[in-house]
TIVO-2410 file (N, C-alpha, C; in nm, 3 decimals):
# residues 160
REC num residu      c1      c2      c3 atome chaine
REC   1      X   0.082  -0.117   0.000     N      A
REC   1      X   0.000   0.000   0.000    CA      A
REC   1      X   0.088   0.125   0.000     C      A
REC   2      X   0.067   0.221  -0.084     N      A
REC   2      X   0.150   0.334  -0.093    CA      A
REC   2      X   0.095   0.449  -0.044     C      A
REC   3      X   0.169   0.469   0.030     N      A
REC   3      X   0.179   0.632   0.144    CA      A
REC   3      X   0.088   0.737   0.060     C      A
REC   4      X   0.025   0.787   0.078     N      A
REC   4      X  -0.005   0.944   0.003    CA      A
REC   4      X   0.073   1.031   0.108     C      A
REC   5      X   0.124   1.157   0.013     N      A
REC   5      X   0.246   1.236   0.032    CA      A
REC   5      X   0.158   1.337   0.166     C      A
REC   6      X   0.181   1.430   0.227     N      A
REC   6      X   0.162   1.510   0.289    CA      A
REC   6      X   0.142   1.642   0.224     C      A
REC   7      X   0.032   1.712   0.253     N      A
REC   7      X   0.027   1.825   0.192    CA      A
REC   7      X   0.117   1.921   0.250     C      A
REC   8      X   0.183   2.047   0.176     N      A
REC   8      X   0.266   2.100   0.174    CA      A
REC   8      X   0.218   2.190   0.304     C      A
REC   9      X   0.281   2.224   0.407     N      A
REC   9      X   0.239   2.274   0.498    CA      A
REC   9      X   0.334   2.436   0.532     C      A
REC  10      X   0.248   2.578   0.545     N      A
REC  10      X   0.307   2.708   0.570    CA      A
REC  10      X   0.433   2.678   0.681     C      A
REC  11      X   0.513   2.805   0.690     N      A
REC  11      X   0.585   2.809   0.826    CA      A
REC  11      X   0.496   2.803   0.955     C      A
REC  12      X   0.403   2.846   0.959     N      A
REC  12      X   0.311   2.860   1.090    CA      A
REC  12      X   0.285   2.755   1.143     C      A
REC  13      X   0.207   2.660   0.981     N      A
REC  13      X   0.175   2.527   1.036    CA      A
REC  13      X   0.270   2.418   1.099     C      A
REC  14      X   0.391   2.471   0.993     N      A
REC  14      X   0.495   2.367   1.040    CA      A
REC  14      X   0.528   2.395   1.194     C      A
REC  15      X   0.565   2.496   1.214     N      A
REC  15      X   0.622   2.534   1.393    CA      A
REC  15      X   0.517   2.491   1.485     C      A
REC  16      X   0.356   2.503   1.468     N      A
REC  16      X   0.282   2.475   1.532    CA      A
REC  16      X   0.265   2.346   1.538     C      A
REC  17      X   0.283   2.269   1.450     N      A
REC  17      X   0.317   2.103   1.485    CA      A
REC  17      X   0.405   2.059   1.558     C      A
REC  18      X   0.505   2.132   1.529     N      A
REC  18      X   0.632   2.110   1.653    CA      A
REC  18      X   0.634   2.180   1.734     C      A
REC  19      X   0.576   2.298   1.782     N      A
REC  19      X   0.559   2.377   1.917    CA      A
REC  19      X   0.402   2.255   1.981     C      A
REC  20      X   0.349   2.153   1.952     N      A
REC  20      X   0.179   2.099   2.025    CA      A
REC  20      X   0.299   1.978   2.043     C      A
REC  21      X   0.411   1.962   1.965     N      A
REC  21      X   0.493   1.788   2.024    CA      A
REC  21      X   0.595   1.870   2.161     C      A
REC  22      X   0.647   1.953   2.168     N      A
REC  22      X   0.715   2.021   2.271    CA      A
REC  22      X   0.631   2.057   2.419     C      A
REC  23      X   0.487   2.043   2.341     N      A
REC  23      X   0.437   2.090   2.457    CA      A
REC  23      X   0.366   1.949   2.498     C      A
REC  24      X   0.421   1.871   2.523     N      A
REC  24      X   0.294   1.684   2.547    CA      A
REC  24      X   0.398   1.677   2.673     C      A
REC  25      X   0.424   1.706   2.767     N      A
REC  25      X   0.447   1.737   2.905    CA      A
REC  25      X   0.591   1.668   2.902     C      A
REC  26      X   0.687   1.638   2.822     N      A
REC  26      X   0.810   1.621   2.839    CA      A
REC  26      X   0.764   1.420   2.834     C      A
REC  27      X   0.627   1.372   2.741     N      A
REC  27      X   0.597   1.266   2.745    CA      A
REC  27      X   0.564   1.207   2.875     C      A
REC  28      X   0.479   1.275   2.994     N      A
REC  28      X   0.410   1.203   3.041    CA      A
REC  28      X   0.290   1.197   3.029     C      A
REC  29      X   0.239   1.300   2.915     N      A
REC  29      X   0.110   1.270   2.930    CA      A
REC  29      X   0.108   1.258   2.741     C      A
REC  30      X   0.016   1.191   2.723     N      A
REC  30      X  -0.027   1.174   2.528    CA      A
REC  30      X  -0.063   1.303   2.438     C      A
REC  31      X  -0.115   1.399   2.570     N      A
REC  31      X  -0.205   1.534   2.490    CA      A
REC  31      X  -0.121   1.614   2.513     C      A
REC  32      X  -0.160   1.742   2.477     N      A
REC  32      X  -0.134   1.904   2.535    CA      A
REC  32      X  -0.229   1.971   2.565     C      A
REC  33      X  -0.248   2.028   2.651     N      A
REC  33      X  -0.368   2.131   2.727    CA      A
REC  33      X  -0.289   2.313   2.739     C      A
REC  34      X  -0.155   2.289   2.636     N      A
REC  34      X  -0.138   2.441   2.660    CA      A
REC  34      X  -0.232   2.517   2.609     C      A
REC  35      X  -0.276   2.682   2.638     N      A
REC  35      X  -0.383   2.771   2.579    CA      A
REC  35      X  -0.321   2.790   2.464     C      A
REC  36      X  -0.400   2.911   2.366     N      A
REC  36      X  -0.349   2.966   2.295    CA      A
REC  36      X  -0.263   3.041   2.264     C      A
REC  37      X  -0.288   3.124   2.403     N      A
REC  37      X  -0.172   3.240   2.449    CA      A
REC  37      X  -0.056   3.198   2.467     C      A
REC  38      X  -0.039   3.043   2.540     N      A
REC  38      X   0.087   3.012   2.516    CA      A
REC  38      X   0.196   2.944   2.407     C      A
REC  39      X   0.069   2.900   2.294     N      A
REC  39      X   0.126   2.847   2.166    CA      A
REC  39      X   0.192   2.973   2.115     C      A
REC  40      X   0.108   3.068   2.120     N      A
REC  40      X   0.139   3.199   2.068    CA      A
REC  40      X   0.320   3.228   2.101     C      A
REC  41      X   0.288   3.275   2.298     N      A
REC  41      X   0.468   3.272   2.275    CA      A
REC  41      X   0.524   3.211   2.230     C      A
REC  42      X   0.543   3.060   2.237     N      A
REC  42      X   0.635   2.923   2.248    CA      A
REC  42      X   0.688   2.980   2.051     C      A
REC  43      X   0.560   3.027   1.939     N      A
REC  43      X   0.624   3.052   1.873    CA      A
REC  43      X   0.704   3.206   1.830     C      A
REC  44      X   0.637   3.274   1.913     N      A
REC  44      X   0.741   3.394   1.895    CA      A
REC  44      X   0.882   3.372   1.957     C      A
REC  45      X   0.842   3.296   2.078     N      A
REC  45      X   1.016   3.255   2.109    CA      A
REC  45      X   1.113   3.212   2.047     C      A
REC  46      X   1.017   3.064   2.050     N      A
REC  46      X   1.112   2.937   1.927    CA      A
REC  46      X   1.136   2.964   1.813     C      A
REC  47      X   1.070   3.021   1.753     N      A
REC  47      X   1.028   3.002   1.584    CA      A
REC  47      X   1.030   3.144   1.515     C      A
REC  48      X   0.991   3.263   1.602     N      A
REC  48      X   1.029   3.389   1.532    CA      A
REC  48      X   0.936   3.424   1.510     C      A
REC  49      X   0.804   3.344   1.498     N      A
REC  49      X   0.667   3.369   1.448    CA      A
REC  49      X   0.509   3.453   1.516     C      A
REC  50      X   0.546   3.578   1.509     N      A
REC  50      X   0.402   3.660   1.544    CA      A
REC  50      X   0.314   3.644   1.494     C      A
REC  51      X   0.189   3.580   1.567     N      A
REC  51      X   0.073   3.541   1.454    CA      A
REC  51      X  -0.063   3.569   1.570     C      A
REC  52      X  -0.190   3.644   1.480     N      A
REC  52      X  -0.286   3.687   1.605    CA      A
REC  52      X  -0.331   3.530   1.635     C      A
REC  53      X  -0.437   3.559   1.740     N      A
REC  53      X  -0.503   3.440   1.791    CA      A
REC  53      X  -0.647   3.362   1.658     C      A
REC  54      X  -0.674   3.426   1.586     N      A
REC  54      X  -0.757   3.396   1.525    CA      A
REC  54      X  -0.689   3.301   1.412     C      A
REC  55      X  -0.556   3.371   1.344     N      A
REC  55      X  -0.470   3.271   1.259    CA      A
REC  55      X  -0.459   3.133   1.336     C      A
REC  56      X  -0.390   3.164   1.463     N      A
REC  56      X  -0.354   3.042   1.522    CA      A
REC  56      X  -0.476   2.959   1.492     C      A
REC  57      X  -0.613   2.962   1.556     N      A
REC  57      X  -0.720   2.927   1.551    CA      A
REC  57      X  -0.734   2.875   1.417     C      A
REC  58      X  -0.708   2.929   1.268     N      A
REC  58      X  -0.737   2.861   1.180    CA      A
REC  58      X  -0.626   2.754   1.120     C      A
REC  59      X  -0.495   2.785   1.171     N      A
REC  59      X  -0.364   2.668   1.177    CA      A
REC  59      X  -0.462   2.578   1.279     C      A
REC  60      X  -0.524   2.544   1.369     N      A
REC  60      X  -0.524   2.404   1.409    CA      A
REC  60      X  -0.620   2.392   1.366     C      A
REC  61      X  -0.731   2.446   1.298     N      A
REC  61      X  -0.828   2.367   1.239    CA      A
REC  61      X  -0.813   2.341   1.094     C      A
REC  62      X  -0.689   2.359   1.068     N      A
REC  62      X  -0.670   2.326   0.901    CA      A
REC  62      X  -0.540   2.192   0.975     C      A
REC  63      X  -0.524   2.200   1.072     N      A
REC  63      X  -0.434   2.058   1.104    CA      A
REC  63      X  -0.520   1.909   1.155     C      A
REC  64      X  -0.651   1.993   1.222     N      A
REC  64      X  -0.750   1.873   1.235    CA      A
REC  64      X  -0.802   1.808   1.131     C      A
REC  65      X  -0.825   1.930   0.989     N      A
REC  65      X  -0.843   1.894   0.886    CA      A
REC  65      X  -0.769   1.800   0.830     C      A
REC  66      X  -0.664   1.844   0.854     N      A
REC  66      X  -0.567   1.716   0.746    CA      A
REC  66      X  -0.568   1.570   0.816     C      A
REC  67      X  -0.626   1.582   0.933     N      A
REC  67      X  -0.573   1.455   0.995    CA      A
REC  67      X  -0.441   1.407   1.102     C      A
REC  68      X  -0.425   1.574   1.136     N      A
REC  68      X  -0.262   1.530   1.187    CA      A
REC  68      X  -0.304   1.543   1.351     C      A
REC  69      X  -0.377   1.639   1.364     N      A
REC  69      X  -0.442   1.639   1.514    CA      A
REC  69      X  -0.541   1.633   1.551     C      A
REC  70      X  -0.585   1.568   1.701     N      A
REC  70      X  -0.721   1.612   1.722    CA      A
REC  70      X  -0.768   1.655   1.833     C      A
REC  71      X  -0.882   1.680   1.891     N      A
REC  71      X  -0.900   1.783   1.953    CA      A
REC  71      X  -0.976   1.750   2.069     C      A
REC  72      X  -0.984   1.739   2.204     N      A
REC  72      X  -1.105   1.661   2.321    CA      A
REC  72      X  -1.145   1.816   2.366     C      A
REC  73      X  -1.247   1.916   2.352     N      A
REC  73      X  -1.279   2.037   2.438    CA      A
REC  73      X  -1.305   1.984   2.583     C      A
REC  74      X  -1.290   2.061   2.673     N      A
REC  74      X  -1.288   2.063   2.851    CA      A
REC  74      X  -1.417   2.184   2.890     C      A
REC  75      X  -1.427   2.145   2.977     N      A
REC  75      X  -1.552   2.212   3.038    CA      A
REC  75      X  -1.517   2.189   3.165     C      A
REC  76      X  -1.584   2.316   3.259     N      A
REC  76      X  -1.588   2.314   3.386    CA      A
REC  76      X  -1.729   2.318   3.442     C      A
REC  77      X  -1.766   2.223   3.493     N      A
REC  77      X  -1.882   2.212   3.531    CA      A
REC  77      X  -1.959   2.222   3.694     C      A
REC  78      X  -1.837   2.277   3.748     N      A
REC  78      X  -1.832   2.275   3.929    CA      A
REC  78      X  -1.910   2.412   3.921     C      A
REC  79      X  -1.904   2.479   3.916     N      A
REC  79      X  -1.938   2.649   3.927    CA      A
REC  79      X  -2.110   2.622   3.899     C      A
REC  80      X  -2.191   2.715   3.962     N      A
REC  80      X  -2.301   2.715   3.909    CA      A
REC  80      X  -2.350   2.833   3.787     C      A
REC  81      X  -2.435   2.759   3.694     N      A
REC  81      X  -2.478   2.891   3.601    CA      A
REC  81      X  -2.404   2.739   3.440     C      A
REC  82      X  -2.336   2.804   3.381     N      A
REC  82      X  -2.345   2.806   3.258    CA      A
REC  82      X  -2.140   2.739   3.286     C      A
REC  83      X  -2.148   2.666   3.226     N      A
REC  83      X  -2.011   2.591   3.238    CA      A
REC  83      X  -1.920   2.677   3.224     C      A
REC  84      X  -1.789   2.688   3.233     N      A
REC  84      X  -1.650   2.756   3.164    CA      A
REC  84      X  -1.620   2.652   3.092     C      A
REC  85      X  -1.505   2.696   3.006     N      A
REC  85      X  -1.445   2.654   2.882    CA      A
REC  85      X  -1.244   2.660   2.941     C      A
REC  86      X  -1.239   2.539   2.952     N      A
REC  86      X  -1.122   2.520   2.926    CA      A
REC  86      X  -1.006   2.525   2.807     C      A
REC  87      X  -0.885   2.550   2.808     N      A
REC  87      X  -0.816   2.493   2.698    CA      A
REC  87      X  -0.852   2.373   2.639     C      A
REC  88      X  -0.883   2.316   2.497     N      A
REC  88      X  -0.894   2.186   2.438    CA      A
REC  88      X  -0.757   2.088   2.491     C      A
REC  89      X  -0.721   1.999   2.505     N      A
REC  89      X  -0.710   1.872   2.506    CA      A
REC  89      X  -0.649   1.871   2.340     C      A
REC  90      X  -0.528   1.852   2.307     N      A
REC  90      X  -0.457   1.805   2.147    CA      A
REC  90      X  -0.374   1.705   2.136     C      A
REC  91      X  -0.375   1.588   2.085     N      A
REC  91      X  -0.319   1.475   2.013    CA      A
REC  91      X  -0.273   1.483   1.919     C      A
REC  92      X  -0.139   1.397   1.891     N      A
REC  92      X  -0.149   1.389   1.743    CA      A
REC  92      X  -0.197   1.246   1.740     C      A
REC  93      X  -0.282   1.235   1.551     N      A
REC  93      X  -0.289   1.102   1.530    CA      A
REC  93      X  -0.209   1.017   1.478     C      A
REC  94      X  -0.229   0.932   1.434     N      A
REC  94      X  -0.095   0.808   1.356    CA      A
REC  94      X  -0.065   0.851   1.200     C      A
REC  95      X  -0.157   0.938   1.136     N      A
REC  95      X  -0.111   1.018   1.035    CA      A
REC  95      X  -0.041   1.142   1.114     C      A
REC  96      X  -0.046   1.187   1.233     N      A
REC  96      X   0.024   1.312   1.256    CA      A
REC  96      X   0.203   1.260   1.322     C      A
REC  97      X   0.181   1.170   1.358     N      A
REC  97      X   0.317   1.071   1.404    CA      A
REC  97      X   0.402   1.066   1.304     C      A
REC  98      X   0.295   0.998   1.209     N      A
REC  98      X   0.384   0.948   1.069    CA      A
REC  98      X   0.477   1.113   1.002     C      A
REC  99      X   0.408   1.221   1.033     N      A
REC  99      X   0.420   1.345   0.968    CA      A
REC  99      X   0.533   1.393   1.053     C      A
REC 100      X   0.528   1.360   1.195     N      A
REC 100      X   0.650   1.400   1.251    CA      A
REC 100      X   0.780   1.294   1.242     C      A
REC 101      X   0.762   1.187   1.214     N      A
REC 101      X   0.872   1.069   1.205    CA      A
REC 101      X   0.940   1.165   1.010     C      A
REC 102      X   0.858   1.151   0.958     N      A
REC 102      X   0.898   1.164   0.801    CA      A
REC 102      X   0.979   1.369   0.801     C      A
REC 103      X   0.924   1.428   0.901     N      A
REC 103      X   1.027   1.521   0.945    CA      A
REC 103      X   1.169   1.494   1.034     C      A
REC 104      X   1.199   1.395   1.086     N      A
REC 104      X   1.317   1.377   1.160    CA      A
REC 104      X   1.242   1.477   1.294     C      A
REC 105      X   1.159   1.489   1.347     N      A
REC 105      X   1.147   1.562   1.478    CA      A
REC 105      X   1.182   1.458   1.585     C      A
REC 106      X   1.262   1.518   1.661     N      A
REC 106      X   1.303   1.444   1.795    CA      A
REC 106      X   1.201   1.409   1.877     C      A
REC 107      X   1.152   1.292   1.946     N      A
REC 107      X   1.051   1.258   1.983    CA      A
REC 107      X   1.003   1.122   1.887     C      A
REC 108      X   0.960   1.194   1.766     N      A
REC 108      X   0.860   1.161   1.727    CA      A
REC 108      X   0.858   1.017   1.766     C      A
REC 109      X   0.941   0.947   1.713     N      A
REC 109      X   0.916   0.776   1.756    CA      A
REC 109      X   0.876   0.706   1.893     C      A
REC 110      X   0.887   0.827   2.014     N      A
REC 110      X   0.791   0.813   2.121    CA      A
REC 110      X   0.660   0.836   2.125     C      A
REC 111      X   0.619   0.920   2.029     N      A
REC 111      X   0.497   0.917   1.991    CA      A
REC 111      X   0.443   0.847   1.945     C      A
REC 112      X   0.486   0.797   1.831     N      A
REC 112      X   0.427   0.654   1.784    CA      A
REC 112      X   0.423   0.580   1.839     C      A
REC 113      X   0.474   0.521   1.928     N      A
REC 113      X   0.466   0.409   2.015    CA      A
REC 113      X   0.379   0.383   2.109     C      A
REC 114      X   0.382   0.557   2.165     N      A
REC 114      X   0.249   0.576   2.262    CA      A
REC 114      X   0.138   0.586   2.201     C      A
REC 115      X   0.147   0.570   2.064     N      A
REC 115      X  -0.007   0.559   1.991    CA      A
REC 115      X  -0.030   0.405   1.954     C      A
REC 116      X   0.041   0.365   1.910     N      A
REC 116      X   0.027   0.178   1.890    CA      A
REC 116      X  -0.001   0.121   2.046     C      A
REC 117      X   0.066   0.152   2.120     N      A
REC 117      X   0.057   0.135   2.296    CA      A
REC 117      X  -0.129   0.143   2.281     C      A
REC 118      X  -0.191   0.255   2.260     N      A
REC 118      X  -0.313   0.287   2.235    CA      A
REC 118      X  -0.392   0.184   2.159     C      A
REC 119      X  -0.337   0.182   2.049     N      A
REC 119      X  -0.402   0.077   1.974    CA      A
REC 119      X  -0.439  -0.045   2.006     C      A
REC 120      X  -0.331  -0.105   2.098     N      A
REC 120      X  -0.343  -0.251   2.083    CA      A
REC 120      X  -0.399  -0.297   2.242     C      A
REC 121      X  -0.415  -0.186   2.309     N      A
REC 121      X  -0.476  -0.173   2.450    CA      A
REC 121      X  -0.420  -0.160   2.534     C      A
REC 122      X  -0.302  -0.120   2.576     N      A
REC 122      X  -0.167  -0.150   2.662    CA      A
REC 122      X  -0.229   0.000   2.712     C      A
REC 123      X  -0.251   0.084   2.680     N      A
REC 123      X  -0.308   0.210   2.715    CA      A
REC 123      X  -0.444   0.252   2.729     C      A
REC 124      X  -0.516   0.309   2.787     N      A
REC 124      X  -0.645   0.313   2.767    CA      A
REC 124      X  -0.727   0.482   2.798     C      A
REC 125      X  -0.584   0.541   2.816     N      A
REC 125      X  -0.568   0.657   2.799    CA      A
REC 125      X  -0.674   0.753   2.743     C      A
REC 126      X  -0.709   0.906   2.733     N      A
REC 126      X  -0.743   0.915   2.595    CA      A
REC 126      X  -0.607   0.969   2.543     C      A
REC 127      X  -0.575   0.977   2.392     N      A
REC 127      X  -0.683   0.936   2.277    CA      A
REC 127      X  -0.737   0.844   2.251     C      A
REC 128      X  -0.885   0.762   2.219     N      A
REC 128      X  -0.864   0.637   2.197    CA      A
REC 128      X  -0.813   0.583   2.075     C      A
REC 129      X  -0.806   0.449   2.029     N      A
REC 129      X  -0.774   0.389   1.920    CA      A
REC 129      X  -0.902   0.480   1.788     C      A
REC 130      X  -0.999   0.471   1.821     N      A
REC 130      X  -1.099   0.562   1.715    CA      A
REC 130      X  -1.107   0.659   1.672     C      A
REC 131      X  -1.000   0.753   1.747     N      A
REC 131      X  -0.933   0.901   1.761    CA      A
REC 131      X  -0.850   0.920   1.670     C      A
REC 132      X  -0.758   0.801   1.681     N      A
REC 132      X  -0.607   0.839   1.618    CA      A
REC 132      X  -0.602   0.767   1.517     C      A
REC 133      X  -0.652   0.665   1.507     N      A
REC 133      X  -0.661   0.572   1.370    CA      A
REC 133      X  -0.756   0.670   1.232     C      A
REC 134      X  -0.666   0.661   1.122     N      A
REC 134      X  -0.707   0.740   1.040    CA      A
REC 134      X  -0.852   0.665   0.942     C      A
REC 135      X  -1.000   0.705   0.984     N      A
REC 135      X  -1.089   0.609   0.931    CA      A
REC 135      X  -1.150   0.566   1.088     C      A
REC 136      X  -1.092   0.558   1.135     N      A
REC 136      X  -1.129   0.479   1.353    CA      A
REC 136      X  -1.134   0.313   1.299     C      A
REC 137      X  -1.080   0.286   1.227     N      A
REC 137      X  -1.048   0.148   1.201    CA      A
REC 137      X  -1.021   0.072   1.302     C      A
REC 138      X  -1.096  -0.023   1.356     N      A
REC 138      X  -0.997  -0.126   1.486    CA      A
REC 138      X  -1.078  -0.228   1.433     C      A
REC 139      X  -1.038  -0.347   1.372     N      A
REC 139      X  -1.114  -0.459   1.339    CA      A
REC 139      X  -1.175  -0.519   1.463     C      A
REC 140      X  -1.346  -0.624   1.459     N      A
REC 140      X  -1.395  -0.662   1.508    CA      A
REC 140      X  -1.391  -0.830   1.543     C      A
REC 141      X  -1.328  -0.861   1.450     N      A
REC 141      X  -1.241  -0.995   1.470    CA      A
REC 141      X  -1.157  -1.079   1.520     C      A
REC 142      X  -1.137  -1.124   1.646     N      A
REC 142      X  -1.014  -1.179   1.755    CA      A
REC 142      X  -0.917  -1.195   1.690     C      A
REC 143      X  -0.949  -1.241   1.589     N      A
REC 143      X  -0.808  -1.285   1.496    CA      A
REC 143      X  -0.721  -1.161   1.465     C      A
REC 144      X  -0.770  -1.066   1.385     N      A
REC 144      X  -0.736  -0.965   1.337    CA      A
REC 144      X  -0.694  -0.860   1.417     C      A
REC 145      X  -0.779  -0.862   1.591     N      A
REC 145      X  -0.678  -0.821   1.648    CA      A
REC 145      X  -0.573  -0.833   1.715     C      A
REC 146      X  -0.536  -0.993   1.719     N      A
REC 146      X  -0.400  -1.034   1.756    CA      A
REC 146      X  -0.311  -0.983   1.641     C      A
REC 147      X  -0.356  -1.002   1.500     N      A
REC 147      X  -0.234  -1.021   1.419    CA      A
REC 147      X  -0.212  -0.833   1.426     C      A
REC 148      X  -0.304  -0.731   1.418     N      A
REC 148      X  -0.259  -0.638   1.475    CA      A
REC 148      X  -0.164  -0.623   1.566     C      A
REC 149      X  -0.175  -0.652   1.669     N      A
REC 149      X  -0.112  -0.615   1.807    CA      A
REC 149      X   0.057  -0.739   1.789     C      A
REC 150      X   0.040  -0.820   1.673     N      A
REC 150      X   0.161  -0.856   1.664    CA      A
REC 150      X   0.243  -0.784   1.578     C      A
REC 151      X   0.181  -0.735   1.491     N      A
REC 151      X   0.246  -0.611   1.388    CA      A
REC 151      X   0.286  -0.473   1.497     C      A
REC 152      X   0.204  -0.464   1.537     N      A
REC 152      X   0.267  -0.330   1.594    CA      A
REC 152      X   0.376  -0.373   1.691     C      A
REC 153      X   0.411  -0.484   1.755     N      A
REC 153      X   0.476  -0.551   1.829    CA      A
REC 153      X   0.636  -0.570   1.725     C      A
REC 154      X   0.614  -0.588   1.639     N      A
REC 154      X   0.730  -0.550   1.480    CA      A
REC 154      X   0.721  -0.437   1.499     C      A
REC 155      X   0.678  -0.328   1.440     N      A
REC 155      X   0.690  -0.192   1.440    CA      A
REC 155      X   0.791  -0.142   1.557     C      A
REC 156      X   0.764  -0.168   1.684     N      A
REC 156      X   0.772  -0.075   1.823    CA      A
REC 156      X   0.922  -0.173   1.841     C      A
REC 157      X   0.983  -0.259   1.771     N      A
REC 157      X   1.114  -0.311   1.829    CA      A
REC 157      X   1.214  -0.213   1.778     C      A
REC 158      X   1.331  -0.229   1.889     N      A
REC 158      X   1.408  -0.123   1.809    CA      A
REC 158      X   1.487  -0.185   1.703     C      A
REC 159      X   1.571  -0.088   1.681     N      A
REC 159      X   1.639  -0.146   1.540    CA      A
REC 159      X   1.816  -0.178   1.579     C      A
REC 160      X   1.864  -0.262   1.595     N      A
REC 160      X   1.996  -0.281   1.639    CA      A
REC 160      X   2.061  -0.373   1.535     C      A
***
C-alpha cells in the first residue's frame, strides 16, 4: 500500500506542529492542554513567528483537517450557572506521528509508540484507538486483532 504524500504545509503550520509535540508534558502525558496564548509565545520565542489568535485558531483547524491532530474540548462544570471553557485537550494522530517521524522531529518515535501502545490496549488513555486511527479502524475480529497487536509488536522493536 503506498503512502499518500503530505500536503505541503506554511511556516506557521509547520512550527505549530512542533511547538503541540514540545508541549505533550516532556511525554508524560499523550495530549497538550497548553492555551493559545501560550502556543502563541512558544512561537514567537522558538520560531520567530508573530501570529494573532484567530490565525492560530485557523492553523489548528486546518491541522484537524488534514488529519494530523485532534482535539477533546474541557468544560468546567463545578461552578453554578453556565459551564467555563477550558483549553482543548490536542493529540497527534498516527497520520500526525507518521508526519512527525517523516520530518526527523526528535521525539517523534515516542509518539508513535504511545499511539500503537493505544491501539493494541496497553493504554487506555485518551486518545482512543478511534481518535487516532485514520478512518477509527480497529477490526472486530479476535483474529485480526491479535495479528494487529503482533504487527505493531514488529513496528515498536528497536532497530539494532
Amino acid at each position: 500500500m503506498q503512502q499518500k504524500p503530505f500536503p505541503s504545509l506554511n511556516a506557521t503550520k509547520h512550527s505549530l506542529v512542533i511547538t503541540v509535540r514540545a508541549t505533550l508534558s516532556q511525554g508524560k502525558n499523550p495530549f497538550s492542554k497548553a492555551s493559545i496564548n501560550k502556543y502563541r509565545d512558544l512561537l514567537k520565542e522558538k520560531h520567530g513567528i508573530e501570529v494573532g489568535r484567530r490565525w492560530l485558531f485557523q492553523c489548528f483547524s486546518d491541522l484537524i483537517t488534514l488529519g494530523l491532530l485532534i482535539r477533546q474540548p474541557r468544560y468546567n462544570y463545578k461552578r453554578p450557572g453556565s459551564p467555563g471553557q477550558y483549553s482543548s485537550m490536542l493529540a497527534f494522530t498516527l497520520e500526525g506521528a507518521r508526519y512527525l517521524m517523516d520530518k526527523f522531529v526528535d521525539g517523534a518515535y515516542d509518539i508513535f509508540r504511545r499511539i500503537l501502545a493505544r491501539i493494541t490496549g496497553e493504554d487506555e488513555r485518551w486518545p482512543s484507538p478511534r481518535h487516532i486511527l485514520p478512518g477509527g479502524y480497529m477490526p472486530d475480529d479476535p483474529e485480526q486483532k491479535e495479528r494487529l497487536k503482533q504487527l505493531a509488536a514488529i513496528a515498536t522493536k528497536d532497530i539494532t
